[in-house]
C-alpha positions in Angstrom: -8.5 8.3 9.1 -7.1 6.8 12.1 -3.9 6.6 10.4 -3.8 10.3 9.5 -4.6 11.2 13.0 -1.8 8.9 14.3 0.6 10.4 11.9 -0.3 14.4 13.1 -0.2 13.2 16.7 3.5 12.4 15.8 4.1 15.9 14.2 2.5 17.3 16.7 4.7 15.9 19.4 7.8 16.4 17.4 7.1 19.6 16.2 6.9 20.6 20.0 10.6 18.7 20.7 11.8 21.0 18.4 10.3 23.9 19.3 12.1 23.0 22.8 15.4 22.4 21.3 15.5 25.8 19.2 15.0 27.6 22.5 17.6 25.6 23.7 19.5 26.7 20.6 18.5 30.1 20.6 19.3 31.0 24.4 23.0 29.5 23.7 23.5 31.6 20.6 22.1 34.6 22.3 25.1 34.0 25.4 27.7 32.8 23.5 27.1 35.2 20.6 30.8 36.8 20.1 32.4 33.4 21.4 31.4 31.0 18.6 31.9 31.0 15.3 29.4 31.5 12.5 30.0 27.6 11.4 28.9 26.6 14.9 25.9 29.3 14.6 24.4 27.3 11.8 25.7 23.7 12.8 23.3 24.3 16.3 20.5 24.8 14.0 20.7 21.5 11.8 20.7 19.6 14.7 16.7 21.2 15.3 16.1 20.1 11.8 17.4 16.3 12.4 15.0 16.7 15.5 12.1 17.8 12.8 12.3 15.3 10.4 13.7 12.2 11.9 10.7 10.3 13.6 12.8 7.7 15.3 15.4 8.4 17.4 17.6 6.5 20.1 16.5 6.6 23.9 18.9 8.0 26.5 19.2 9.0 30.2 21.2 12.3 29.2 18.3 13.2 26.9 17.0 17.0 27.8 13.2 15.4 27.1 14.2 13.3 30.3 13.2 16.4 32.4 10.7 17.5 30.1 8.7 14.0 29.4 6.3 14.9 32.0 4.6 17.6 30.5 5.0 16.1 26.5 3.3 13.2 28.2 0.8 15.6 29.5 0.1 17.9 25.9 -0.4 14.3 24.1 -3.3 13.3 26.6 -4.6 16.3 25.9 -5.2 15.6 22.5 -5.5 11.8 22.6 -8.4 10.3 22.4 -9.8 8.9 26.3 -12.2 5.7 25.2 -11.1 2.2 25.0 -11.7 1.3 20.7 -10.1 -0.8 18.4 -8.0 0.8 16.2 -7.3 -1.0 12.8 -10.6 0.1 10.4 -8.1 -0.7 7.4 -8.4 -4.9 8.3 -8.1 -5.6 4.4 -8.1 -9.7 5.0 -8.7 -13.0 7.5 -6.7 -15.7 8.3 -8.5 -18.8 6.0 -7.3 -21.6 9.0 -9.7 -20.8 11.9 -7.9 -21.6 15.8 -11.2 -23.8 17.2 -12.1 -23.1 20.7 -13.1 -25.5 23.6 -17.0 -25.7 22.7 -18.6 -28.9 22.1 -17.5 -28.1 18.6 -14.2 -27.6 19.0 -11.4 -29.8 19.2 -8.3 -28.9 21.2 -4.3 -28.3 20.1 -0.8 -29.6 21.6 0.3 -26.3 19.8 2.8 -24.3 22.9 0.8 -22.2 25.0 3.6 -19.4 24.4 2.8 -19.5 20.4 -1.4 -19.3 21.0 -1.1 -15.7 19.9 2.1 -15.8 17.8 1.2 -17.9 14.8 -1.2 -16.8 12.2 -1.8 -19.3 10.9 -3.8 -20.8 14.0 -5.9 -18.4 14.6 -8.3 -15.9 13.5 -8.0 -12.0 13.4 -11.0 -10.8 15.2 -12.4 -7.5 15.5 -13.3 -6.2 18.4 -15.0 -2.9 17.5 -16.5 -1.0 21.2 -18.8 1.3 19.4 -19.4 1.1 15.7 -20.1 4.8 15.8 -16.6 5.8 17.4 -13.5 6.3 16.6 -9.9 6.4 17.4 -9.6 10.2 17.9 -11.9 12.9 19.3 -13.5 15.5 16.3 -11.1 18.3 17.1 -7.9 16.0 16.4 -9.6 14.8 12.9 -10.1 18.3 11.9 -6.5 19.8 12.6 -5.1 16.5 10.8 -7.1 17.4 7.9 -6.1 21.2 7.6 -2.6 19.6 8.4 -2.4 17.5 5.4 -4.5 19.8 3.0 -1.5 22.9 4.4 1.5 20.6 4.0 0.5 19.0 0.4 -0.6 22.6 -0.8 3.2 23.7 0.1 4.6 20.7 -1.3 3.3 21.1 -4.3 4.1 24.9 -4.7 8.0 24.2 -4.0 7.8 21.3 -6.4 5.6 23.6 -9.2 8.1 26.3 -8.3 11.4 24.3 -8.8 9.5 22.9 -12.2 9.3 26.1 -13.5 13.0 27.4 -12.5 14.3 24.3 -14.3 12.0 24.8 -17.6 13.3 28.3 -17.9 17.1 26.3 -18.2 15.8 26.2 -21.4 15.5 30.2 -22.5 19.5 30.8 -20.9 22.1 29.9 -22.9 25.7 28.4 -21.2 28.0 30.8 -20.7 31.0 30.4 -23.0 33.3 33.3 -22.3 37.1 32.4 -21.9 37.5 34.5 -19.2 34.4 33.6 -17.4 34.9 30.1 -17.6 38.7 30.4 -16.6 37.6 32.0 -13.4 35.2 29.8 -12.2 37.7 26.7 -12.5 40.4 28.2 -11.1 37.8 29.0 -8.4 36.9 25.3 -8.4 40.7 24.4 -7.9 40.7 26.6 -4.8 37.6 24.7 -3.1 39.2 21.2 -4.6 36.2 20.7 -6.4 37.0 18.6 -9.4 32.9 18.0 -10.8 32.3 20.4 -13.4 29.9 22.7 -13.2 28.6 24.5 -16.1 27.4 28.3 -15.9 24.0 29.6 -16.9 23.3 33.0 -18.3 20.2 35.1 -18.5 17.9 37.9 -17.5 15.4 36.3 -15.3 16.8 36.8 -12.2 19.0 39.6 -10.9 20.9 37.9 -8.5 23.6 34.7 -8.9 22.3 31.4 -7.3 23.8 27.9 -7.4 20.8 25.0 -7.7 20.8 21.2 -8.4 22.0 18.4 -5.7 23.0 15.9 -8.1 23.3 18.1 -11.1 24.7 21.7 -9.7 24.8 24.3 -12.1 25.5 28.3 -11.3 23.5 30.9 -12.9 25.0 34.6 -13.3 23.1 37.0 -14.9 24.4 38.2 -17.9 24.8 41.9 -17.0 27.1 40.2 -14.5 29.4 38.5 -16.6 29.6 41.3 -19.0 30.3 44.0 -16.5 32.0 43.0 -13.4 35.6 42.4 -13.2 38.0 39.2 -12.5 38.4 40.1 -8.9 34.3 40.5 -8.0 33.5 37.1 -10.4 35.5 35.5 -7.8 34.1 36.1 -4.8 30.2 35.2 -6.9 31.4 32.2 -7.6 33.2 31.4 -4.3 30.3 32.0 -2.7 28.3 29.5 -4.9 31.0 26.9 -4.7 31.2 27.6 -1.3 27.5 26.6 -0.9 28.1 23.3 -2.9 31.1 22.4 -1.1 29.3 22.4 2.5 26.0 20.5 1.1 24.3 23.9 1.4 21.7 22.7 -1.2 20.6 19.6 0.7 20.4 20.9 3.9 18.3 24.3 2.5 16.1 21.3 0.7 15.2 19.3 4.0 15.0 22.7 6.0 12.1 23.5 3.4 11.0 19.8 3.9 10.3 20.5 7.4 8.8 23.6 6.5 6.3 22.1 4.6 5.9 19.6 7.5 5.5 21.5 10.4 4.1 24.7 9.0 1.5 24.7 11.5 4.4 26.0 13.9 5.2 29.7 13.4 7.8 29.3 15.5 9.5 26.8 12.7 8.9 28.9 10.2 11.4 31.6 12.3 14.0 29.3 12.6 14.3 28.0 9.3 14.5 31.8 8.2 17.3 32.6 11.2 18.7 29.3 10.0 19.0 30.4 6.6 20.5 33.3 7.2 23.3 32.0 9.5 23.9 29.9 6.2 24.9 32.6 4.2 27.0 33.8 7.2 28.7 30.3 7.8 29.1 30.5 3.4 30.8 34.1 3.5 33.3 32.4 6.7 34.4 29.4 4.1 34.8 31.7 1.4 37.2 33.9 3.3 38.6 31.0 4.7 39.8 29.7 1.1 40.6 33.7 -0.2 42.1 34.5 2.7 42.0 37.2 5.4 43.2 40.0 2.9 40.1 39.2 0.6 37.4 40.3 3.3 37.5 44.1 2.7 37.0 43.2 -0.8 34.6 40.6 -0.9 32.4 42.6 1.6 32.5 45.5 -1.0 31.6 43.4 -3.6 28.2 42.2 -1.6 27.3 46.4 -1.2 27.9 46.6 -4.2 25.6 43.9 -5.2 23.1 44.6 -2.4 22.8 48.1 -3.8 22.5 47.2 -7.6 21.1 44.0 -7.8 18.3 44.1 -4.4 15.7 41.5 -4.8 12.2 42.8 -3.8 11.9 39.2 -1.7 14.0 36.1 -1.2 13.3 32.7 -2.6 13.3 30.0 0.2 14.9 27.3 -1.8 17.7 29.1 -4.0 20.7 30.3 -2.6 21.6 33.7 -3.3 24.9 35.5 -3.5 23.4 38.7 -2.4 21.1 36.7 0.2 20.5 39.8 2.9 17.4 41.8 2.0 17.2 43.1 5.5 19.2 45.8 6.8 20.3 43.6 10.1 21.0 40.7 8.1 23.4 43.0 5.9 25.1 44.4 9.1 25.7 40.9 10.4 27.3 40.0 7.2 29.2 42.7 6.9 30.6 42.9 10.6 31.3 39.3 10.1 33.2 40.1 7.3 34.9 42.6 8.6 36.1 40.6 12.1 37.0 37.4 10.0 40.2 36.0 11.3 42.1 33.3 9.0 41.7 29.9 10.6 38.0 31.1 12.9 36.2 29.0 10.1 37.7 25.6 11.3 35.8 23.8 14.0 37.9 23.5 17.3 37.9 20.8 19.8 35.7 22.7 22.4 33.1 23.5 19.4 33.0 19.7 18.3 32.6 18.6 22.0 29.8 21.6 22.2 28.1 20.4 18.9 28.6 16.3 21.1 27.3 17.0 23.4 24.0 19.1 22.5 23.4 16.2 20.4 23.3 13.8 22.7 20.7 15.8 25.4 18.4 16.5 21.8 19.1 13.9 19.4 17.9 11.2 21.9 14.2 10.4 23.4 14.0 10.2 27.2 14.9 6.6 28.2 12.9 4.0 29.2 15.3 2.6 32.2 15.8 -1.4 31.9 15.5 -2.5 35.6 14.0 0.9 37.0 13.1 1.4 40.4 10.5 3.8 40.0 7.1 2.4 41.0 4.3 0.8 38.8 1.0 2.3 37.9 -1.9 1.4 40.6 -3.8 -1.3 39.3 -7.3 -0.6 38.3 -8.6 -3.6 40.3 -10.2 -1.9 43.1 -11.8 0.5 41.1 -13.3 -2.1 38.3 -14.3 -4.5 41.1 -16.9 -1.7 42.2 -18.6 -1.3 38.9 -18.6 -5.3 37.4 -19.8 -8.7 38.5 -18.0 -11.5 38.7 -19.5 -14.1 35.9 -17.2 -16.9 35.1 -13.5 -18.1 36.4 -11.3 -19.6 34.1 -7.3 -20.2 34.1 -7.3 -18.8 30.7 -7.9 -15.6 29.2 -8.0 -13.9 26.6 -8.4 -9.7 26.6 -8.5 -7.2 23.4 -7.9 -4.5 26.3 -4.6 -4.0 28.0 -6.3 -2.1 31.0 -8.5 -5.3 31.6 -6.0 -7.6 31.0 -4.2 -6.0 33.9 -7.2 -6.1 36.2 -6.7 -9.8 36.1 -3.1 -10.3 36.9 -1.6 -10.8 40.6 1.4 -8.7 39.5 2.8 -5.4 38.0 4.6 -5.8 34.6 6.2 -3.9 31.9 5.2 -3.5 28.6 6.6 -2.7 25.6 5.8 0.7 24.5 5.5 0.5 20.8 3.5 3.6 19.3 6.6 5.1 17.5 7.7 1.4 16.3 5.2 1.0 13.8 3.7 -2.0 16.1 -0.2 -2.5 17.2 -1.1 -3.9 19.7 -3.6 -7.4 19.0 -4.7 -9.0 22.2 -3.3 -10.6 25.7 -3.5 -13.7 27.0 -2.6 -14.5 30.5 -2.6 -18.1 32.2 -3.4 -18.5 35.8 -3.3 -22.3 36.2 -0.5 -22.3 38.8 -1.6 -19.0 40.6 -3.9 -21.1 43.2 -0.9 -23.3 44.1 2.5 -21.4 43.8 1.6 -17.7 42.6 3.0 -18.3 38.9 1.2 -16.2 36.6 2.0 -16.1 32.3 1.0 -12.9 30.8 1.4 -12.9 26.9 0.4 -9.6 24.6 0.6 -10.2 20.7 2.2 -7.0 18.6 1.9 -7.1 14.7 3.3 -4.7 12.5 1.4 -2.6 10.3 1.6 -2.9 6.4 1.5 -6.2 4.3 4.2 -7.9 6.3 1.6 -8.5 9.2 5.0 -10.0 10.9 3.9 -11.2 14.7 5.6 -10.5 18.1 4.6 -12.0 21.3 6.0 -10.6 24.4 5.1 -12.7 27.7 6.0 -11.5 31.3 6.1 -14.2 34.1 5.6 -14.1 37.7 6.7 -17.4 40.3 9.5 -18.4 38.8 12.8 -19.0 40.5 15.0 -16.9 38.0 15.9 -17.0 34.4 16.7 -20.2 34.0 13.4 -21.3 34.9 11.6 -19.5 32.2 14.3 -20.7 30.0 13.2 -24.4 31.0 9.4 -23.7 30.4 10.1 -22.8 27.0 12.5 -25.1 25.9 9.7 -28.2 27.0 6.8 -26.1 25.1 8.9 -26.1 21.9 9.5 -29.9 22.2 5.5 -30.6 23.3 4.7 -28.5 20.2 7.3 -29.3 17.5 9.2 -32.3 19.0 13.4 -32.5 18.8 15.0 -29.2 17.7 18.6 -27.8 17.3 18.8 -24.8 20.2 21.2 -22.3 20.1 22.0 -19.7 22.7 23.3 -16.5 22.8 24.3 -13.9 25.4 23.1 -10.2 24.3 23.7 -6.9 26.2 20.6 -4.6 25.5 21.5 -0.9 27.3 23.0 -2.9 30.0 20.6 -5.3 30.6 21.6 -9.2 30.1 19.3 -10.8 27.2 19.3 -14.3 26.6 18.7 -15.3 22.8 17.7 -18.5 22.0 16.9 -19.5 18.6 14.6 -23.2 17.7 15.3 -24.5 14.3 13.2 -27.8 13.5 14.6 -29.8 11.2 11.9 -32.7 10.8 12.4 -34.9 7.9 10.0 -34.7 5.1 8.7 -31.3 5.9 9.5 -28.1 3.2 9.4 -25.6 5.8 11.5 -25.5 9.0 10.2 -23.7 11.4 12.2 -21.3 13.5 11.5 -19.3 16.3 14.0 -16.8 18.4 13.0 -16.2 21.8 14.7 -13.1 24.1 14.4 -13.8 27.9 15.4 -11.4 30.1 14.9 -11.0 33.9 13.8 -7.5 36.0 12.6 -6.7 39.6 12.4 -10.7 39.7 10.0 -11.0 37.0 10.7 -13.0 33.9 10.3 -11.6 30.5 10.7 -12.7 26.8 9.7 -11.3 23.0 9.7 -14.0 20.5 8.9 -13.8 16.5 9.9 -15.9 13.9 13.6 -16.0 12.9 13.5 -13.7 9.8 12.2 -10.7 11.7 15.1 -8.3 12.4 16.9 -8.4 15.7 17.0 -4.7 15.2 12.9 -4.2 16.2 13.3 -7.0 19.1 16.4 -4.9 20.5 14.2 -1.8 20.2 11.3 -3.6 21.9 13.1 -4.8 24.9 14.7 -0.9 25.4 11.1 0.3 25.8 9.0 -1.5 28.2 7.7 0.3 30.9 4.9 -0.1 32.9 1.4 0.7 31.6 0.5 4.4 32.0 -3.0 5.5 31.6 -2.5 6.9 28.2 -0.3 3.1 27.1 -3.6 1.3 28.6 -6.3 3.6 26.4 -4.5 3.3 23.3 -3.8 -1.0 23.7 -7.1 -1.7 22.5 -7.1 -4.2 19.3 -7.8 -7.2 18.2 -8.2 -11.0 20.0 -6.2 -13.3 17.9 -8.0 -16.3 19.7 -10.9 -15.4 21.4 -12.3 -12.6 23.7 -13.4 -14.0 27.3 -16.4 -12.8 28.9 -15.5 -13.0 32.5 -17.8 -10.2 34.0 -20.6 -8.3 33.5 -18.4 -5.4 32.0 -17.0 -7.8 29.6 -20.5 -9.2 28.5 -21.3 -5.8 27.6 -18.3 -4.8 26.1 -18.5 -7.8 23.7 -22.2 -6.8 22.7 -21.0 -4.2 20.9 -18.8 -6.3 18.7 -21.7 -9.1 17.7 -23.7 -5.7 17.0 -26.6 -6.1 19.5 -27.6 -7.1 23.1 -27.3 -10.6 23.7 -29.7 -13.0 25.1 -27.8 -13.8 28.6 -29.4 -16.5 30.6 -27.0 -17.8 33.6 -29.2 -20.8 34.0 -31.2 -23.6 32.2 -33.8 -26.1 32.7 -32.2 -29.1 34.0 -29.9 -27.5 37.0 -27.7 -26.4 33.6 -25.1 -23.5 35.0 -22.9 -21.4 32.5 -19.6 -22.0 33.1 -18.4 -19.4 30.5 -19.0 -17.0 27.2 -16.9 -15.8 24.6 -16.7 -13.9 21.2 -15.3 -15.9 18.3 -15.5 -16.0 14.8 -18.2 -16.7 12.5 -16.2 -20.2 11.2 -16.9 -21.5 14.8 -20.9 -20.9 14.5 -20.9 -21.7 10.7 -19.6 -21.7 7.7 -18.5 -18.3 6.4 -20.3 -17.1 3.0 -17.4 -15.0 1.7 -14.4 -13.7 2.9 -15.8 -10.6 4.4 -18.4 -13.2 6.4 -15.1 -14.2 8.2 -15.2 -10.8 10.2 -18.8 -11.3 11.7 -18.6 -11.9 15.0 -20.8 -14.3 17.3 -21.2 -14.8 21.3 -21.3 -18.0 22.7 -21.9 -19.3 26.0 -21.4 -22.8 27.5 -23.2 -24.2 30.7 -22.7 -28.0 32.4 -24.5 -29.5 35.3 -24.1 -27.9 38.1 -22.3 -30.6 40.4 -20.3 -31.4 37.7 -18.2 -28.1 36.0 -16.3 -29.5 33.3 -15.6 -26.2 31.5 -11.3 -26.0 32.5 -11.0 -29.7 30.7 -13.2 -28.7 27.6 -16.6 -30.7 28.0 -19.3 -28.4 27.6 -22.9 -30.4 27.6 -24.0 -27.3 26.2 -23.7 -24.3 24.0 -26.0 -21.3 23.7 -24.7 -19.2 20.4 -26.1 -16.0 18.6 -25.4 -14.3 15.9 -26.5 -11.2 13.6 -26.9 -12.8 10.4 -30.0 -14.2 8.7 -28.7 -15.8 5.6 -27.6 -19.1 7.7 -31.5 -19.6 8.7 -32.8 -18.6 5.3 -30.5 -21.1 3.1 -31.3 -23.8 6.4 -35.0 -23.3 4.6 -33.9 -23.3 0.9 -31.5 -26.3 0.8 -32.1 -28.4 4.1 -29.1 -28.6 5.5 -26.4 -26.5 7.1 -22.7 -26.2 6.4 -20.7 -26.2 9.3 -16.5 -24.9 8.8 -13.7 -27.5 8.7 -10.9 -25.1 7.6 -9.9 -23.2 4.3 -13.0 -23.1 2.0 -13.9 -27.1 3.4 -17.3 -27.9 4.7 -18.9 -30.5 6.4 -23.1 -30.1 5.4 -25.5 -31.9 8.3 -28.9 -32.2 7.3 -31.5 -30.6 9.0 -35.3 -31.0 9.6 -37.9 -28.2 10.7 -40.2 -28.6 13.9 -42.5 -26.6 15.8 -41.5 -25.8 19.1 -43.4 -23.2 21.7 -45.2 -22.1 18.1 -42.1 -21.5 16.8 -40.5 -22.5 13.4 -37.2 -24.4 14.4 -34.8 -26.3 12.2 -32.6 -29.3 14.0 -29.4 -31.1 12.9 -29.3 -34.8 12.5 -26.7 -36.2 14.6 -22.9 -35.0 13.5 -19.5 -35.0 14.4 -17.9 -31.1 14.5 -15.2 -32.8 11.9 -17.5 -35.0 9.9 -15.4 -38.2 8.4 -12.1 -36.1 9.5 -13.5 -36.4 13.0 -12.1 -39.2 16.0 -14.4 -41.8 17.1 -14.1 -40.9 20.7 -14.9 -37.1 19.5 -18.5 -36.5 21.2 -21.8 -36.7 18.9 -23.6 -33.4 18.7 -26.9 -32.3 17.8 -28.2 -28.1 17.2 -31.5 -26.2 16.8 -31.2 -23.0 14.7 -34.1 -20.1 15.1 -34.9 -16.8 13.5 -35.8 -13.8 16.0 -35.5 -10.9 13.8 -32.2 -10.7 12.5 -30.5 -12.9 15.1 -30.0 -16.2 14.3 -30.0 -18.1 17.3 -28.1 -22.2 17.8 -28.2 -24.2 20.4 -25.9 -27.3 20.8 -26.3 -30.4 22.7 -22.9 -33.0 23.3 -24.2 -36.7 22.7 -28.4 -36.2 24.3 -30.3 -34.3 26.5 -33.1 -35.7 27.9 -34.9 -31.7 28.3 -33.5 -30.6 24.8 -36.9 -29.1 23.5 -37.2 -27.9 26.7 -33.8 -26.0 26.5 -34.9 -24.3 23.5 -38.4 -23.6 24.5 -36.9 -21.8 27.9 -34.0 -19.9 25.7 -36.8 -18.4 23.0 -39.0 -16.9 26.0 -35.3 -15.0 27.0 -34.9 -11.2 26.8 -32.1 -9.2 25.9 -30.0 -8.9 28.4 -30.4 -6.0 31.2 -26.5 -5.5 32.4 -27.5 -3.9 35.5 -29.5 -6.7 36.9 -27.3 -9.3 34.9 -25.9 -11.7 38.4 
C-alpha cells in the first residue's frame, strides 16, 4: 500500500508540473498565435507530455520549478504524511549472518567503521515499526491512490479492448487491390521518401480514412472512397496519412493517450491532450502542403469540406488518426484558414523556433537544482526543542538512529543529505561517531540508502566535521580499508559533478587464496568546509552515485519525516524519547530499571535482533525484535570498551521459555542456522519458576579463552520472556533477579 501511495504522490506532483508548463505553453501560444508556425504549435505541447510521463528528469538552475519549488514543496506536505514510521511493510527476507553487538555476549569486529552500515552481510535488517497500527500515509491519500489506480487501469484496459477489437475487424476488410489505387498511394509514398510498404485496407466500418499501427502501419479507406473519389482527392487522403506516419504521429498520439490514462484525475490534461490533438492534425495538413506544394492548398482544403460534409463522424476516436479529424466548427475554421495562409517553406523549423523550442526545454524539462556548495542557510536544528521534552539517559560515542530528525539532534554540525525519494533509494539507518568531538570537534555522520527491489544494492553516504580539508578524509579512509582488509591496489580519479570537484577512489583487494575480491569505490567531496563521501560496492553504477552527490541538501522538515527506516546495526536508546520510541518495536512497555542491587548503574540500552537474545526459530523469528540494557559498577563504567558485568534483556516471545521446560536447554545463535545449546536447570526464586544456564562461552568451542564466562536466568511474565546475564560471577545474582521480577513497566514520564 505504501508503495501505491508513494507512486500517486509522484503523479500527483507531476501531474501538477505539467499543469504549470501547459499554462506556460498555452499563454505563449495565445501571444505568439500568428507568429509561429503550426509545427511549433504542436512541438510546445510534446514537451508537456515528456513532462507527464518521464519521472526522472535532470536538475538545473534555469529550471522554471526553481521559482516555483516553494509552493510544490508546500502542496506535497499537504498531502504527505506528518508522523515519524518505518516505511518498508514489504521486508520479504533477513540477513542469515547476524552483526553481534558489545553485550557480554557479543564479540567485537576490526571491520572499518565507514562499512558498519554498508555491508550486508554483517549485519542485520531490523525493523523498527513506531506504531504497529500506522502507516506511511494519512486515510485520505490511500483512498485517492486507490480510485487513481482502479480510474487509470479501467482506461487502460478500454484503449487496449478497444485497439483489440479494431485490429480483429482487419479480418472482415479485404486489401485493396485496385491498379489505380495502389499506384497513387506509392507514388504518394515517393513524395514523402517513404520506402516501407504500406498496404491499404478497405471496408464499411468506418466512414472516415485513418492510418494505425507503429510497427506495422497500414491505411484504411473506406470503400465508397476508393470507388468514388478521383486521383487528385486520393492524394491528399493518403498524404495526410503518410504525412501522420512520416512525423511519428502514431507514437506520439499513443503516449499522449498513455498520459491520459495516467493523469486522468486532471481535467486540465485531458484539455490539452485534446488542443494537442488537434494542433496535430494542423501541424499534418502544414507537411502535407509542404510536400504538394503551395498550389495544392485551395484544393486539398476542398477536399476536407468535402469530406467534413459527407463523411462527419458523430465523435472522434482518441487513438486513430483521422483524415477528416475536425468535428467542431472552430477546429474546421482553423484548418481551413491554415490552409488557406500556408506559405511554401512556413512548415520548416527556423533557427529562432529551434532556439524557442531550446530553450523552453531547458526551464521545463529540468527539476529545480539542488546547488552543490550553496550558500543558503541550513534548517534549525531540532535540539532546543527535543531537549525540552526528553531526558538524557546514556552517553555513548556511538550511535546508531532509524530516524534522520534524531540523528541530527545529536550532531554538533549542519550537513547535507542526499535527497533520494525520486531515485528509487530508502533510507536504512545513521550512524554518527563522536569519539573525537570532546577533544578536536571531529564528528562522523554515516546514513545507509538501499535500493528497492531484489538488488537490495547498499550506499553509505558519511559527512565529516574537524577535518583539515579533503585530503584528510581521504587519509581516514585509506587507513580503515587497510585496518579492515589489509594491502589493496587504490586507484584515484578526478570527477567533475555540476561543477563540484569529486574525488573517486576505488579499493580492489587482491588477497591470495580468496574467490572474491572485494571492491569498494568511495566519492569524497568537500563543501562549506565539511567533508563528504558516498561509497557502494564497485558494480553499482556510477550513474546513481553521480545522481546522489547532485542532490544533497540539507534536511527539510518534510526530508526528516519521510527518513524513517530501518537500523542495520542496532537502534540506541539514549533518552527517554528513544526508550519509548523503541517500545513500540519490541511490541510492549519495557521493564526499565536505571539501577540494581549492588551499586549496578545502566550504562546503556538498545534494540537488536532476536539472534543476539536467542536462537531464531524460523526465518520470520529473525524479525522479532528485543531490548536490552547493560549496567556496570558505578565507579567503574566500562560500557565505551565493551565490558558489560551485566545485561537485562526482554523479549515478546514465549516459545524460548516453553522449549527451556520441554528439552532443558537453550540454544543460543552462532551464525547461519549454527547453534551453540547450554544446558539449563530450573529454580525457585521470590516464588518464581526460573530456569539458569550452566556456565557458557557466547561462541561455545568457537569461542577464545580470554572471552569472558557467562551465566543467564530466563523467566516467563506473561508473554515476555525475560534474561538476565551475568559476565564471569556475581556475588548478588539471585538477588538481581529477584529485584528485576518485582519491576513494573516502565512509566516514561517519571523514567530519570
Amino acid at each position: 500500500m505504501d508503495m501505491l501511495c508513494d507512486i500517486f504522490l509522484w503523479v500527483f506532483d507531476a501531474t501538477i508540473g505539467a499543469s504549470l508548463v501547459a499554462l506556460m505553453v498555452i499563454a505563449i501560444k495565445k501571444i505568439f498565435h500568428h507568429r509561429i508556425s503550426a509545427r511549433l504549435h504542436h512541438a510546445l505541447w510534446l514537451i508537456v507530455l515528456i513532462r507527464l510521463l518521464f519521472p526522472f528528469l535532470p536538475n538545473s538552475p534555469v529550471s522554471i520549478f526553481n521559482i516555483w519549488q516553494v509552493g510544490v514543496d508546500s502542496i506535497k506536505n499537504a498531502v504527505s504524511p506528518h508522523s515519524p514510521v518505518a516505511n518498508d511493510a514489504s521486508q520479504k527476507e533477513i540477513e542469515q549472518n547476524s552483526k553481534q553487538t558489545n553485550s557480554p555476549q557479543n564479540n567485537k569486529t576490526n571491520q572499518p567503521e565507514n562499512q558498519k552500515l554498508l555491508d550486508p552481510s554483517l549485519s542485520h535488517q531490523i525493523k523498527i515499526d513506531p506504531d504497529p497500527v500506522e502507516s506511511n500515509h494519512i486515510l485520505g491519500v490511500k483512498i485517492a491512490a486507490i480510485v487513481w489506480l482502479v480510474g487509470c487501469f479501467s482506461l487502460l484496459g478500454f484503449m487496449c479492448a478497444y485497439t483489440f477489437r479494431t485490429r480483429s475487424r482487419m479480418s472482415s476488410l479485404k486489401i485493396e487491390t485496385d491498379p489505380q489505387v495502389i499506384s497513387i498511394l506509392d507514388d504518394c509514398r515517393k513524395r514523402f521518401g517513404i520506402t516501407k510498404s504500406i498496404p491499404i485496407y478497405s471496408g464499411s466500418y468506418r466512414k472516415s480514412p485513418h492510418i494505425s499501427g507503429v510497427i506495422h502501419p497500414w491505411i484504411y479507406c473506406p470503400e465508397e472512397i476508393c470507388k468514388e473519389s478521383n486521383a487528385s482527392a486520393l492524394t491528399h487522403v493518403f498524404s495526410h496519412e503518410l504525412a501522420h506516419y512520416k512525423r511519428k504521429d502514431i507514437a506520439w498520439n499513443l503516449l499522449s493517450l498513455l498520459a491520459l490514462a495516467i493523469h486522468w484525475m486532471n481535467p486540465f490534461v485531458w484539455l490539452c491532450v485534446k488542443q494537442m490533438k488537434a494542433d496535430r492534425e494542423l501541424a499534418c495538413d502544414a507537411y502535407v502542403l509542404n510536400v504538394l506544394g503551395e498550389d495544392e492548398s485551395v484544393p486539398y482544403g476542398m477536399t476536407i469540406i468535402q469530406f467534413l460534409q459527407r463523411f462527419s463522424a458523430n465523435r472522434q476516436q482518441l487513438h486513430l488518426l483521422h483524415f477528416n479529424e475536425a468535428n467542431n466548427k472552430n477546429q474546421l475554421i482553423r484548418r481551413i484558414q491554415m490552409i488557406k495562409s500556408f506559405k511554401a517553406g512556413s512548415y520548416k523549423l527556423s533557427v529562432a523556433a529551434v532556439l524557442c523550442v531550446a530553450l523552453m526545454s531547458s526551464v521545463t524539462l529540468t527539476n529545480a537544482a539542488v546547488k552543490v556548495g550553496s550558500t543558503a542557510q541550513p534548517v534549525a536544528s531540532d535540539k532546543a526543542n527535543a531537549g525540552q521534552e526528553a531526558r538524557f539517559l546514556f552517553d555513548s560515542d556511538e550511535r546508531t538512529y532509524d530516524r534522520l530528525s534524531k540523528g541530527i539532534q545529536t550532531t554538533g554540525f549542519d550537513f547535507k543529505v542526499p535527497d533520494v525519494l525520486a531515485m528509487d533509494y530508502e533510507f536504512r539507518g545513521m550512524y554518527i561517531d563522536q569519539k573525537k568531538l570532546r577533544t578536536n570537534k571531529e564528528t562522523h555522520v554515516q546514513i545507509e540508502f538501499r535500493k528497492r527491489g531484489p538488488s537490495s544494492k547498499y550506499v553509505s553516504f558519511s559527512a565529516r566535521s574537524g577535518l583539515k580539508g579533503l585530503e584528510a578524509a581521504y587519509k581516514i579512509i585509506v587507513d580503515e580499508q587497510k585496518k579492515g582488509y589489509g594491502e589493496q591496489k587504490i586507484a584515484k580519479q578526478n570527477l567533475n559533478v555540476q561543477g563540484l570537484a569529486v574525488m573517486k577512489v576505488t579499493f580492489n583487494s587482491e588477497h591470495s587464496g580468496e574467490e572474491n575480491n572485494i571492491n569498494y569505490v568511495y566519492y569524497l567531496w568537500q563543501d562549506n568546509g565539511i567533508q563528504y563521501n558516498i561509497s557502494s560496492f564497485a558494480s553499482d553504477p556510477q550513474e546513481d552515485i553521480v545522481k546522489m552527490i547532485s542532490n544533497v541538501k540539507y534536511p527539510d522538515q518534510a526530508m526528516k519525516e519521510r527518513y524513517v527506516g530501518y537500523s542495520s546495526y542496532v537502534l540506541g536508546l539514549y533518552d527517554t524519547e528513544d526508550v519509548q520510541h523503541g517500545s513500540k518495536a519490541i511490541g510492549f512497555t519495557p521493564k526499565f530499571p536505571l539501577e540494581l542491587p549492588g551499586q549496578f548503574k545502566g550504562t546503556a540500552a538498545d534494540i537488536s535482533s532476536k539472534v543476539n537474545f536467542s536462537m531464531p526459530a524460523n526465518e520470520e523469528d529473525y524479525k522479532t525484535m528485543y531490548l536490552g540494557i547493560y549496567y556496570d559498577v558505578a565507579e567503574k563504567n566500562k560500557r565505551l570498551s565493551g565490558e558489560n558485568r551485566i545485561s537485562f534483556d526482554q523479549i515478546k516471545d514465549t516459545k524460548i521459555y516453553e522449549d527451556m521446560k520441554k528439552d532443558g536447554n537453550v540454544a543460543f545463535h552462532l551464525g547461519m542456522d549454527d547453534k551453540h545449546i547450554v544446558k539449563v536447570n530450573m529454580l525457585k526464586i521470590a516464588g518464581n519458576e526460573v530456569f539458569k544456564t550452566a556456565k557458557y562461552k557466547r561462541f561455545g568451542e568457537a569461542s577464545k579463552p580470554e572471552d569472558p564466562t557467562l551465566i543467564s536466568y530466563f523467566w516467563r511474565e506473561n508473554d515476555v520472556c525475560f534474561k538476565v546475564t551475568f559476565m564471569d560471577e556475581v556475588s548478588n545474582e539471585e538477588e538481581i533477579v529477584s529485584y528485576l521480577m518485582s519491576q513494573k513497566a516502565v512509566d516514561f514520564q517519571n523514567l530519570k
